[in-house]
N, CA, C and O of each residue as an XYZ file, in Angstrom:
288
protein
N     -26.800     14.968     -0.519
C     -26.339     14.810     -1.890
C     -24.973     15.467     -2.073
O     -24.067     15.160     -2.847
N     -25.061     16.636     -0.998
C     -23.760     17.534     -1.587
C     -22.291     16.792     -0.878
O     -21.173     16.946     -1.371
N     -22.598     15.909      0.468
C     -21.514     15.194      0.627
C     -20.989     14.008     -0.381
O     -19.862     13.922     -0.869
N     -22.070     13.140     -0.561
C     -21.792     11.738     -1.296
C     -21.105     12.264     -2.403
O     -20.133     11.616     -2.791
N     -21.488     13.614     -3.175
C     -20.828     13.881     -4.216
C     -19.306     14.377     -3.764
O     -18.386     14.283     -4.577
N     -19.093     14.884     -2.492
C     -17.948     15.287     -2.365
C     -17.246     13.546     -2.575
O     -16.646     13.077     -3.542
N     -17.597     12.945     -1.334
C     -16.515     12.081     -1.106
C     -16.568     10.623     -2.275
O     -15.963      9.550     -2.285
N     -17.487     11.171     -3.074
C     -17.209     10.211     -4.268
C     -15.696     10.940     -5.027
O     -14.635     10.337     -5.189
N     -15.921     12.049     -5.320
C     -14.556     12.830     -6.148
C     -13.133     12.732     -5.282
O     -12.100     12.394     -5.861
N     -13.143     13.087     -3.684
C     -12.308     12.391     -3.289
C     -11.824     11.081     -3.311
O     -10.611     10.874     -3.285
N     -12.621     10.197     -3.356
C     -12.145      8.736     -4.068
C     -11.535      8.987     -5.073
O     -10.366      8.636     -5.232
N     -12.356      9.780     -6.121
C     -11.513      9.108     -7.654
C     -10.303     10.057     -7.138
O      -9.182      9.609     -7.379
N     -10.359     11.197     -6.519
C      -8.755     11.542     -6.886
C      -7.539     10.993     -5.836
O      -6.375     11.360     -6.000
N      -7.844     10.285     -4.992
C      -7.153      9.065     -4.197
C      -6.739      7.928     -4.971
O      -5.711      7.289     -4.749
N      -7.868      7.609     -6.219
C      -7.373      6.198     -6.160
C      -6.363      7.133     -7.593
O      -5.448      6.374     -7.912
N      -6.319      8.077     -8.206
C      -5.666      8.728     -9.129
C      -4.418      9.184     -8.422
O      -3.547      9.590     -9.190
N      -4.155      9.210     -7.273
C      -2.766      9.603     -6.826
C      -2.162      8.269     -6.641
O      -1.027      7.972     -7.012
N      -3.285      7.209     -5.832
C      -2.495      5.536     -6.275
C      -2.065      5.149     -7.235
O      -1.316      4.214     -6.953
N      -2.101      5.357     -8.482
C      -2.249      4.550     -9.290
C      -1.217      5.728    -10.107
O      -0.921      5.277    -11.214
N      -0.763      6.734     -9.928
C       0.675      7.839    -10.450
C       1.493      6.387    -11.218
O       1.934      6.269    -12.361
N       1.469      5.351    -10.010
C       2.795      4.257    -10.448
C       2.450      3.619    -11.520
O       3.338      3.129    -12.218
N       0.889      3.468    -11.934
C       0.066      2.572    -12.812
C       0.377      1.049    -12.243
O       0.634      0.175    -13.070
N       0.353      0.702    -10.715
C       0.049     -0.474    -10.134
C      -0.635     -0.128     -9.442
O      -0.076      0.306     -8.435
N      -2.269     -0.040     -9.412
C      -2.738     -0.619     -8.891
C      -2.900     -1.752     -7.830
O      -3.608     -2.519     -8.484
N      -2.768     -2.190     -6.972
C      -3.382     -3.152     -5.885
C      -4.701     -3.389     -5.580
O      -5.620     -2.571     -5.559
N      -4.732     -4.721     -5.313
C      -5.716     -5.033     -4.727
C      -6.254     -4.237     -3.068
O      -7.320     -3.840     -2.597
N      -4.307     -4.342     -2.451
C      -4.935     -3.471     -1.279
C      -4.880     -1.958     -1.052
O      -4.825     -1.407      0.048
N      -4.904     -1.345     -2.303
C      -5.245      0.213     -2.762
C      -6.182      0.124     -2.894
O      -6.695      0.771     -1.981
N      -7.012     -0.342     -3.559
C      -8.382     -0.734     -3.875
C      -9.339     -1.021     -2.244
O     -10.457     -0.579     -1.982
N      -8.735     -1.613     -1.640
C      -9.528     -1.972     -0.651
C      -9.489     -0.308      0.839
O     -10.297      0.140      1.652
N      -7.968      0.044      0.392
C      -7.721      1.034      1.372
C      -8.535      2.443      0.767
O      -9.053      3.184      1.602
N      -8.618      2.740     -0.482
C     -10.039      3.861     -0.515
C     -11.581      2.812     -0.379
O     -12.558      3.300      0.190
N     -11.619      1.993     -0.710
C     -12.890      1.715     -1.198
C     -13.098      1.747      0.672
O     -14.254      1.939      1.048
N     -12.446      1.637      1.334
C     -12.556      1.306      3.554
C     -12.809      2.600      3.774
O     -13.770      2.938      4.464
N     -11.675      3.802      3.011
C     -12.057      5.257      3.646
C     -13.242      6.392      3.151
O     -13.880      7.310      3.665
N     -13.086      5.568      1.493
C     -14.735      5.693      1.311
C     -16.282      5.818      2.103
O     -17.098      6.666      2.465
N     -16.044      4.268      2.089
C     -16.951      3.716      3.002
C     -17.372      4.283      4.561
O     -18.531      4.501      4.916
N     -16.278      4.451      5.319
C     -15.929      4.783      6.988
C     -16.262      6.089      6.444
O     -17.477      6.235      6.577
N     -15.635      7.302      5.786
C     -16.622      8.642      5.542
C     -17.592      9.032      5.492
O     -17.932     10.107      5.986
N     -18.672      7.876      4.569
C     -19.844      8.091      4.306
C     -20.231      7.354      5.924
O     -20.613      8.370      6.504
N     -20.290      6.809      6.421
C     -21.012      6.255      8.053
C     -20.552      7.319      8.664
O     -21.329      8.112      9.196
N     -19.265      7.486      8.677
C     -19.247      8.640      9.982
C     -20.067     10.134      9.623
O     -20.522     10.976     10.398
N     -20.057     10.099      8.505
C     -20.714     11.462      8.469
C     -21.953     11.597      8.667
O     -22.531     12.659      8.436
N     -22.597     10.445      9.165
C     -24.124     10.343      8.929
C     -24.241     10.456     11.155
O     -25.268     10.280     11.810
N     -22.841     10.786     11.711
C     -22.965     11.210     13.058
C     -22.462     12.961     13.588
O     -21.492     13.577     13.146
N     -23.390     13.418     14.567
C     -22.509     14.833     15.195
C     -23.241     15.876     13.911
O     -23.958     15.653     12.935
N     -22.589     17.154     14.551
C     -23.441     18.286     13.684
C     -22.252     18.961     13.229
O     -21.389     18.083     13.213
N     -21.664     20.214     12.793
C     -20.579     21.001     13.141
C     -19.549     20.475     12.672
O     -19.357     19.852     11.628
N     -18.544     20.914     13.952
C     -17.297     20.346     13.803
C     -17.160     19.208     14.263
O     -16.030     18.798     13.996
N     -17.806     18.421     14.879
C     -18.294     17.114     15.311
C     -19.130     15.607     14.185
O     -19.292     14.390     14.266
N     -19.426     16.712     13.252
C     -19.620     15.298     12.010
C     -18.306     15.902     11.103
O     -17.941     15.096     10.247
N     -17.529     17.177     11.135
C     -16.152     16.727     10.253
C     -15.435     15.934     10.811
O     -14.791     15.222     10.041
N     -15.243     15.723     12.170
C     -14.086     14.927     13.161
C     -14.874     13.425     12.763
O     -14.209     12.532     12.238
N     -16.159     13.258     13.025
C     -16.729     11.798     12.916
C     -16.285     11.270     11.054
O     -15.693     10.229     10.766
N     -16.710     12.185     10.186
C     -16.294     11.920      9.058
C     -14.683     11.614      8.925
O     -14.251     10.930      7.997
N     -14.144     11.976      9.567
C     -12.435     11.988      8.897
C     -12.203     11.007      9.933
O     -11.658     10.025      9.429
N     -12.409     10.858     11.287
C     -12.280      9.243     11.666
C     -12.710      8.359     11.334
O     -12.140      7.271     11.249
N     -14.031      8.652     11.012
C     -14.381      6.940     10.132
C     -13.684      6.869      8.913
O     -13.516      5.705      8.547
N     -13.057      8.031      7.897
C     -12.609      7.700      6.955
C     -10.661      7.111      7.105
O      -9.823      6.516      6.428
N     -10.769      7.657      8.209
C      -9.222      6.912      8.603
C      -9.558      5.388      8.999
O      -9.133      4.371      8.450
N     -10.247      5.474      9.863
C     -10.570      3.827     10.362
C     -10.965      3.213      9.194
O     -10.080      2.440      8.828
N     -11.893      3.223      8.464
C     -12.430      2.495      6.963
C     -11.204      1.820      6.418
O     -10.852      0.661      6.636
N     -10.254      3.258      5.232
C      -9.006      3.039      5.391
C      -8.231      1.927      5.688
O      -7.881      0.988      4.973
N      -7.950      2.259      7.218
C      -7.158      0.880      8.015
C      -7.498     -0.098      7.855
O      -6.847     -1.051      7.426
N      -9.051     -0.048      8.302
C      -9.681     -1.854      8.187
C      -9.663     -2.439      6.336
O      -9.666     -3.591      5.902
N      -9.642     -0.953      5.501
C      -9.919     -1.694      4.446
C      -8.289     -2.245      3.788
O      -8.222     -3.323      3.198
N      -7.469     -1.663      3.915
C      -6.387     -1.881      3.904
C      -6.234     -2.989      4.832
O      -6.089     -3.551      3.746
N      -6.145     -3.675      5.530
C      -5.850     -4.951      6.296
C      -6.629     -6.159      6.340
O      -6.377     -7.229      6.894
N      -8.006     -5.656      5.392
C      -8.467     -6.690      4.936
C      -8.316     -7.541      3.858
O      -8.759     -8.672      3.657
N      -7.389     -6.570      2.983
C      -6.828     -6.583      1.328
C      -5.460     -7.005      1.790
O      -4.609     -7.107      0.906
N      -5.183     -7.211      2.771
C      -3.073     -7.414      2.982
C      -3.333     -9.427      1.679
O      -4.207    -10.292      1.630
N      -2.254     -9.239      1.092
C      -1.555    -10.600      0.554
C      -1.907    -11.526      1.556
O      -1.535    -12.696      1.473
């Protein structure tokens, strides 16, 4: 519980540093909603310092894929 709640608040304050410009994107939208996503899976691998490394790579990879799935 105590992660999902973390990396829900990291979302909102990601998509709140996107959106400083007040444009929004579709592929802002897709690039948290990917590192969102890739955080919450990776963290569900490794114990230690081994589910922070799994968490922050899946939330980079998420990210990427979600961002390149949202490209124009």
């Amino acid at each position: 519980m105590k992660k999902t709640t973390l990396m829900i608040g990291m979302s909102l304050m990601a998509l709140s540093l996107v959106s400083c410009d007040g444009n929004i994107t579709k592929q802002d939208v897709g690039t948290v909603g990917g590192a969102v996503a890739g955080g919450v899976i990776g963290s569900q691998f490794g114990s230690g310092a081994g589910n922070t490394a799994a968490t922050i790579g899946g939330a980079v990879v998420g990210g990427y894929i979600g961002n390149q799935l949202t490209k124009d």
